[in-house]
N, C-alpha and C positions, 0 to 999 in steps of 0.2 A: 588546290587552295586558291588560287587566281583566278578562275574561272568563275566560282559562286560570287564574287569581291565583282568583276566583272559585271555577273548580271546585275545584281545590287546596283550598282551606282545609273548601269543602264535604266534600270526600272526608274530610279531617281531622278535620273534626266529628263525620259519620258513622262513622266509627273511634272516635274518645273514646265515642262514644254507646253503643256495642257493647259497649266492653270494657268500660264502666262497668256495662252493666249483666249482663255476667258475671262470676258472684261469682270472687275472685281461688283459690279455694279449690278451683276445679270441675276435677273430673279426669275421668280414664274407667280402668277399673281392670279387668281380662280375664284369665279362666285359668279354669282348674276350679275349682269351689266345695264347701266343706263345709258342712254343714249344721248351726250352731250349737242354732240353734232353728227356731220357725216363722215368725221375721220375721228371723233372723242368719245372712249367711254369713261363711266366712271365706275369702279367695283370697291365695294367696300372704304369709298370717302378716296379714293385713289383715280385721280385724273389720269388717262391712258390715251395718248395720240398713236394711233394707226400706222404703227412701219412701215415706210415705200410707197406712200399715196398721196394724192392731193384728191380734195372734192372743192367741186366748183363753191365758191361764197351761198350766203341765203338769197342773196339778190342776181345771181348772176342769171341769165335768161339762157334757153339754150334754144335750139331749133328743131323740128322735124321736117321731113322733105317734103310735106305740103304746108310749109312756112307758118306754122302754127307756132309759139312760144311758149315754153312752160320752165318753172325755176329749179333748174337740177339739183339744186343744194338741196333744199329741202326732200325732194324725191329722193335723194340718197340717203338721209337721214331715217325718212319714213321707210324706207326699204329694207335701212338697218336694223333700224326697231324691230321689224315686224320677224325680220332673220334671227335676232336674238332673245325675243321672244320668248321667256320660260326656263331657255337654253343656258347653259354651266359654260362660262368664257373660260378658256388659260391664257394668259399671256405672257410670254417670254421677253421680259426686257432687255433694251438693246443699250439704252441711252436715256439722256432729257434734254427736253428739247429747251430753248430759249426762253419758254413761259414757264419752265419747270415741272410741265410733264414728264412721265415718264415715257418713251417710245417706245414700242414694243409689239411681237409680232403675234397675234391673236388667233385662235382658232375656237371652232366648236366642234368638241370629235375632233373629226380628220381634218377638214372644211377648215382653210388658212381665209378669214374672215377679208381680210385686204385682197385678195388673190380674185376673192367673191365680187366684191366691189367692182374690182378693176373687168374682172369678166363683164360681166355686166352692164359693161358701160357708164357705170357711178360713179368712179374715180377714174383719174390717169395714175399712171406710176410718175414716180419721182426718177428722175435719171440716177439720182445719186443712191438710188436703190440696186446696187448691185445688181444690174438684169433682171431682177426678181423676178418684176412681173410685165416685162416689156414682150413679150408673147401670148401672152393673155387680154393686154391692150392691142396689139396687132389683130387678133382674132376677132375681139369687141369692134374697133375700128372697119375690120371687114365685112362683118355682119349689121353693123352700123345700128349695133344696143346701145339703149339711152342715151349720154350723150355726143355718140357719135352720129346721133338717127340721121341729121340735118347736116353732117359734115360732109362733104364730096372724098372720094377715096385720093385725090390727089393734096388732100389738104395737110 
């Protein structure tokens, strides 16, 4: 008799323990996307800032190793476009940010849309991204994609 009472309450724990620790906030959000910026989309009237990345401003300049300048923001942007393209976003929210986005971590298919970026060279990772994608920046960084083209490896 104490033993079914047992698992009961167990299983109940185990549920409190779950939901607690997903945030009440977390959704999953899916349609086509537009391309606000190089870390925002927008789906269905729904502003979405990119989890764990930064991209350089519109104005920022970047380098290649034969000292030529071109403006990363935008190349990241039009990179983004042309990646989501047609393509069905999900997005798992995490948070909002300070301008009242929702933050959240996006994919197409399998393909973690930020993870893309940062491969890339388009984005850095945010530190405060849980390691996310601080290996995929390390890798861009050594292969010196986009805008790491013009960065020296000791930088």
């Amino acid at each position: 008799m104490l033993a079914p009472r047992i698992c009961q309450l167990a299983q109940t724990f185990a549920l409190l323990v779950a939901c607690a620790l997903t945030p009440a906030h977390a959704q999953t959000i899916s349609g086509r996307a537009t391309v606000i910026d190089g870390e925002t989309l927008e789906i269905r009237g729904t502003r979405i800032r990119l989890y764990g990345i930064d991209v350089p401003a519109d104005d920022h300049a970047c380098e290649r190793t034969d000292d030529l300048r071109w403006r990363c923001g935008p190349r990241a942007m039009n990179a983004l476009g042309e990646m989501l393209e047609e393509a069905v976003v999900s997005c798992l929210t995490r948070e909002k940010d300070d301008a009242g986005r929702l933050v959240a971590v996006c994919s197409v298919g399998p393909v973690d849309v930020g993870l893309w970026l940062v491969r890339n060279g388009l984005a850095r990772a945010r530190p405060s991204a849980d390691g996310r994608y601080g290996q995929a920046q390390e890798e861009a960084r050594a292969a010196r994609r986009g805008s790491w083209a013009g960065q020296q490896n000791s930088d």
